[in-house]
C-alpha positions as semicolon CSV with decimal commas, in nm:
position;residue;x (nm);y (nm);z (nm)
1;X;-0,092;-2,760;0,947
2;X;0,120;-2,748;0,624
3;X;0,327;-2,404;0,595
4;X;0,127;-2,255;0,331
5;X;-0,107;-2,208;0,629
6;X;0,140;-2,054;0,905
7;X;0,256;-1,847;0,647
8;X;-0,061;-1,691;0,469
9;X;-0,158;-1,467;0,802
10;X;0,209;-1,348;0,835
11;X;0,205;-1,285;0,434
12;X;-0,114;-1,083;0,482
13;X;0,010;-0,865;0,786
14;X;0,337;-0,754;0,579
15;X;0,115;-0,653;0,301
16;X;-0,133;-0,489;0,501
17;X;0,105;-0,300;0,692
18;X;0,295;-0,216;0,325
19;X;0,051;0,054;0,291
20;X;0,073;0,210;0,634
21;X;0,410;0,249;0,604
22;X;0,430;0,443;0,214
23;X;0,161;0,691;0,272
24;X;0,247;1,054;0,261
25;X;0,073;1,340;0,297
26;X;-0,006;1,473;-0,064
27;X;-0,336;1,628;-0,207
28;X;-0,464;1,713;-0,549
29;X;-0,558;1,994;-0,722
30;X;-0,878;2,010;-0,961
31;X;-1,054;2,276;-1,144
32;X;-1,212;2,378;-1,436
33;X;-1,155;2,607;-1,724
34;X;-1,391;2,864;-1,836
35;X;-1,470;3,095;-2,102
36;X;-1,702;3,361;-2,222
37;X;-2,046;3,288;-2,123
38;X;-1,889;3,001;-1,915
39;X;-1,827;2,734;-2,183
40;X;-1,559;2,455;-2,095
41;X;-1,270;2,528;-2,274
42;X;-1,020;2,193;-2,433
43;X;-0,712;2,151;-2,446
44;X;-0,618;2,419;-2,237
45;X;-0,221;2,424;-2,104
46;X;-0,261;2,496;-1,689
47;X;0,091;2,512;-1,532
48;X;0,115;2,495;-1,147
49;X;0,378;2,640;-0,982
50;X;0,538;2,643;-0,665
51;X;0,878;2,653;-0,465
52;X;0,732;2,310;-0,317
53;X;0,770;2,142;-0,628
54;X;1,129;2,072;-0,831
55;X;0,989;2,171;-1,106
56;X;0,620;2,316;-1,230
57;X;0,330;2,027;-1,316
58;X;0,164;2,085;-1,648
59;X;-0,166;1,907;-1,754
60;X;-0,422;2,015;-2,036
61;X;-0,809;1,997;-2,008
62;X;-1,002;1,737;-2,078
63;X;-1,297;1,813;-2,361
64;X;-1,532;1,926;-2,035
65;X;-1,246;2,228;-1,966
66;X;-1,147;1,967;-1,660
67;X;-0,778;1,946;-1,517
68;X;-0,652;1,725;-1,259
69;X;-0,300;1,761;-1,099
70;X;-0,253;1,449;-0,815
71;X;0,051;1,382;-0,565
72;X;0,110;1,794;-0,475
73;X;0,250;1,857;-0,141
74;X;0,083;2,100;0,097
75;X;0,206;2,424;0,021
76;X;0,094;2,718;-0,169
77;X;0,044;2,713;-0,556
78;X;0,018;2,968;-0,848
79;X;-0,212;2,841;-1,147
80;X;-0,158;2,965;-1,467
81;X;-0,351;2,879;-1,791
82;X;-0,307;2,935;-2,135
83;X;-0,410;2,865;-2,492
């Protein structure tokens, strides 16, 4: 058995275990933007707040008045959104 072999198995528990060891417990926030009579609204600015978070997350909507905001911690979170 050549050591490409012995290795591999050892190669694949390190990166296997890689993951276990960097996850965190994190969530993400989605939502959508509205209007009058409900349409999407783009390019909206949503801010999200909180004293979890060094400093407030901004993303804009997509063209569907979709927003996305990954990686939060758990805590509490005020959203704001403007024009």
């Amino acid at each position: 058995m050549n050591l490409f072999h012995r290795l591999t198995p050892l190669g694949l528990l390190l990166v296997a275990s890689a993951g276990l060891i960097a996850q965190e417990n994190t969530g993400t926030l989605v939502g959508m933007v509205r209007g009058e009579g409900k349409k999407a609204l783009a390019g909206v600015r949503v801010q999200i707040t909180s004293p979890a978070l060094l400093q407030p997350r901004v993303v804009v909507t997509n063209d569907r008045g979709e927003f996305r905001v990954p990686l939060l911690p758990p805590a509490s979170y005020v959203v704001a959104a403007s024009k």
